[in-house]
KEMIVO-997618 format. One record per residue (C-alpha): x, y, z. Coordinates in Angstrom, 2 decimals, padded with zeros to 5 digits. Layout:
% residues N
{u X | v Y | w Z}
...
This chain:
% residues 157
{u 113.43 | v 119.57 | w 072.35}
{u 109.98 | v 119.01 | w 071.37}
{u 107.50 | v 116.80 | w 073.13}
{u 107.67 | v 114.18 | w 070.90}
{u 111.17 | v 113.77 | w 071.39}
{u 111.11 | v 113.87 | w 075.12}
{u 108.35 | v 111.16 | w 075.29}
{u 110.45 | v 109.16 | w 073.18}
{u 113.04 | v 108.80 | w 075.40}
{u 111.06 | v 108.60 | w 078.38}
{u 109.90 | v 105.51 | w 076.77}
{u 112.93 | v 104.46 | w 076.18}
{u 114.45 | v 104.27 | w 079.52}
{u 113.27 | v 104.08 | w 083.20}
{u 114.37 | v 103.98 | w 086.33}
{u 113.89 | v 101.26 | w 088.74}
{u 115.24 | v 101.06 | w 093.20}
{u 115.40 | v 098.18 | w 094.51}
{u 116.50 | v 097.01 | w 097.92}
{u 118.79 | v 094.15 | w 099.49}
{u 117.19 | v 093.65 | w 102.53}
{u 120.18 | v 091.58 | w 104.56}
{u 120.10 | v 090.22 | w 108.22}
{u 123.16 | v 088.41 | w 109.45}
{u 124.53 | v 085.80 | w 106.11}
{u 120.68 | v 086.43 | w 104.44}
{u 119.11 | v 088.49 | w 101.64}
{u 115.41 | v 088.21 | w 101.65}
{u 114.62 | v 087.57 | w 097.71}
{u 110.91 | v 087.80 | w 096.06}
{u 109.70 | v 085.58 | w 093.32}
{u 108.01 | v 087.61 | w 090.54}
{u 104.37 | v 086.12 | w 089.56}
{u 104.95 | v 083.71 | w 086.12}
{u 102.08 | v 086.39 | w 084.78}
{u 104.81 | v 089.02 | w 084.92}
{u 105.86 | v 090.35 | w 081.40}
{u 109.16 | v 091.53 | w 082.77}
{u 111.16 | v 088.20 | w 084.28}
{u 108.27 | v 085.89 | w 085.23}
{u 108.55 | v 083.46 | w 087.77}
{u 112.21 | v 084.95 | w 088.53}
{u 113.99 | v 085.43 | w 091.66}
{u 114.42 | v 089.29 | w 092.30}
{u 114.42 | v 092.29 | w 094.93}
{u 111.72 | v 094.10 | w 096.10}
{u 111.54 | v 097.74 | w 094.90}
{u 109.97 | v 099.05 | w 091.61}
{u 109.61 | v 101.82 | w 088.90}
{u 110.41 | v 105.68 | w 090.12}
{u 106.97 | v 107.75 | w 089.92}
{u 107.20 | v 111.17 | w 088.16}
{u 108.80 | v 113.56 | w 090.50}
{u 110.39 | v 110.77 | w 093.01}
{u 113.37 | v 110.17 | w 094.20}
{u 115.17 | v 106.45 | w 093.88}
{u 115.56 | v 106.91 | w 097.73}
{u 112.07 | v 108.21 | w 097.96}
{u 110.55 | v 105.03 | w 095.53}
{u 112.44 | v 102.38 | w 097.54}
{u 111.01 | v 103.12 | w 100.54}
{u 107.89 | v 103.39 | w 098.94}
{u 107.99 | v 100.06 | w 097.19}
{u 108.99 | v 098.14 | w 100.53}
{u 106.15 | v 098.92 | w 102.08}
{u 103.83 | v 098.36 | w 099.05}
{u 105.58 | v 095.00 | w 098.19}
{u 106.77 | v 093.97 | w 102.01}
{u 104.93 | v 096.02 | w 104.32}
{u 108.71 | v 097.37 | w 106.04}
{u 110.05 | v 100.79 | w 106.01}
{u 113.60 | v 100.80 | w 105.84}
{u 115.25 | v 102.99 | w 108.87}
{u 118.85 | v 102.27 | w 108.00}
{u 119.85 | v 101.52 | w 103.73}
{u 122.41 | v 102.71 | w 101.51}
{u 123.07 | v 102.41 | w 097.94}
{u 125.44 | v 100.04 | w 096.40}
{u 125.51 | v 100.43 | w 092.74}
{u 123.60 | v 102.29 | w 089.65}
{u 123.48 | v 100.24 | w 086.52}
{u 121.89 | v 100.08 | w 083.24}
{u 120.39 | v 096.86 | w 081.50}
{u 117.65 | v 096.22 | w 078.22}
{u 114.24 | v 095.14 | w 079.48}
{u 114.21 | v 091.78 | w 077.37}
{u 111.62 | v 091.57 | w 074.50}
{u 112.01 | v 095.58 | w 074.79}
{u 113.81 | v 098.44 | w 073.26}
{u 113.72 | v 099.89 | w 077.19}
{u 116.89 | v 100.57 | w 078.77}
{u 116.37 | v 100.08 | w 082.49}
{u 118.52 | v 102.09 | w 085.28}
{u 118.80 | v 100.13 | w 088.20}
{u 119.46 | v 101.51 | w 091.62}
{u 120.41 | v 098.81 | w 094.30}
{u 120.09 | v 099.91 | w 097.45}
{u 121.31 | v 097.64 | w 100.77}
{u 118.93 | v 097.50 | w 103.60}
{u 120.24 | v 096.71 | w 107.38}
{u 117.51 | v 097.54 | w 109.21}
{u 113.40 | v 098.42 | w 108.32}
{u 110.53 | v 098.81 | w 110.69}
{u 107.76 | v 096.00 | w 110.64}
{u 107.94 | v 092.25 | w 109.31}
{u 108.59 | v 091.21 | w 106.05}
{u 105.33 | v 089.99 | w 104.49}
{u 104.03 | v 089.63 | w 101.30}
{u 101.77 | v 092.10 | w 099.78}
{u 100.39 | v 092.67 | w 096.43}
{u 100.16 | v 090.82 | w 093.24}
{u 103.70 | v 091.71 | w 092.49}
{u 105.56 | v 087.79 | w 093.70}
{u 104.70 | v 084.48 | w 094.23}
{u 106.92 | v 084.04 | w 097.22}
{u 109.53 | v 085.38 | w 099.12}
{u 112.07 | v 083.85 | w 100.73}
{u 115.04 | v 084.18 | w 102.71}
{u 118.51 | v 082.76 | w 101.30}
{u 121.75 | v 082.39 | w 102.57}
{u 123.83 | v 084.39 | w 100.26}
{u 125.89 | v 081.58 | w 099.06}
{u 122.63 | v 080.18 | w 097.82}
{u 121.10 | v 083.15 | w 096.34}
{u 124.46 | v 083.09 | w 094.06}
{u 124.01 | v 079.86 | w 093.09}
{u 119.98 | v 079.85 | w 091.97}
{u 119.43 | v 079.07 | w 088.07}
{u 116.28 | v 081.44 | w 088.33}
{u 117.62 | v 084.95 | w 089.15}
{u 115.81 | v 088.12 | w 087.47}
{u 119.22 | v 089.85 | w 086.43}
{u 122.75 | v 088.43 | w 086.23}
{u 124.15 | v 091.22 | w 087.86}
{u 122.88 | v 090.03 | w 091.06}
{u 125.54 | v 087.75 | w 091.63}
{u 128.73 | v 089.79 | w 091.92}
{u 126.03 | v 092.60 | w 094.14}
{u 125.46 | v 089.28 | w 096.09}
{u 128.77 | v 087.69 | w 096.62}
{u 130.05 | v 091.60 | w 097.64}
{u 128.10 | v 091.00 | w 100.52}
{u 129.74 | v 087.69 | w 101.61}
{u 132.44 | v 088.85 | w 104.79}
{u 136.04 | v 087.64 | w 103.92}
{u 136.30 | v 084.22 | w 106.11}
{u 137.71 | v 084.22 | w 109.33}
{u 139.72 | v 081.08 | w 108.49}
{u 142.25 | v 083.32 | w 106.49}
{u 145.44 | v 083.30 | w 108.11}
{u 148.01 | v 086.27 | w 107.39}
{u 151.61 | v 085.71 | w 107.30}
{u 154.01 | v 088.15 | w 109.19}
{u 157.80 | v 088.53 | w 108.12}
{u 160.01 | v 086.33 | w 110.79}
{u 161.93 | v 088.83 | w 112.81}
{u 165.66 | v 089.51 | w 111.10}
């Protein structure tokens, strides 16, 4: 392949981590700055763009503590998937990554959000203003199935 070629399609895709950081029933969420080209003034995860030669696991652990000031000590990922930039012809490759436990407080850093906030993940479901679609399904996988349920057992014969 030439050169051209390759920087063609480096341009036309990238990869992205990003981490659910969860404690108990809540997902701590970020609020990208409104001067954001990419989903401004949108609820989102921390985590960012892979640099050349990194890992996803390397660039998420990276990002939290650019974005959040936390290392993560105990994460997992959840799901790779693929979605257009908008206003782009960039295909983006998104690895999600859950996050149980980091060192340090979560704090924000940067000129990446506005605000970040803890939600209840009911709530972060429901918000009008979410960065990516996808997040709800990632979100509601995280609800635990009620304790309320009730199973039936056959009556003795």
């Amino acid at each position: 392949m030439t050169s051209d070629v390759v920087n063609r399609q480096q341009e036309s895709a990238t990869t992205v981590a990003n981490g659910i950081l969860q404690s108990n029933r809540a997902i701590l969420l970020c609020k990208r700055c409104r001067e954001k080209l990419l989903y401004p003034g949108c609820w989102g995860l921390p985590g960012g763009h892979l640099e050349p030669g990194e890992t996803p696991e390397q660039a998420l652990v990276r990002e939290l503590r650019e974005e959040l000031g936390v290392t993560p000590t105990s994460f997992g990922r959840m799901l790779i998937f693929n979605d257009d930039a908008p206003g782009t012809e960039v295909q983006v490759i998104y690895h999600i990554y859950l996050v149980t436990a980091w060192d340090g407080d979560p704090v924000m850093l940067g000129g990446e959000h506005s605000e970040i906030r803890w939600f209840d993940i009911e709530t972060a479901c429901e918000l009008a203003d979410l960065a990516l679609l996808a997040y709800k399904p990632l979100f509601r996988s995280l609800l635990p199935i009620s304790s309320g349920l009730r199973i039936s057992r056959p009556s003795a014969c």
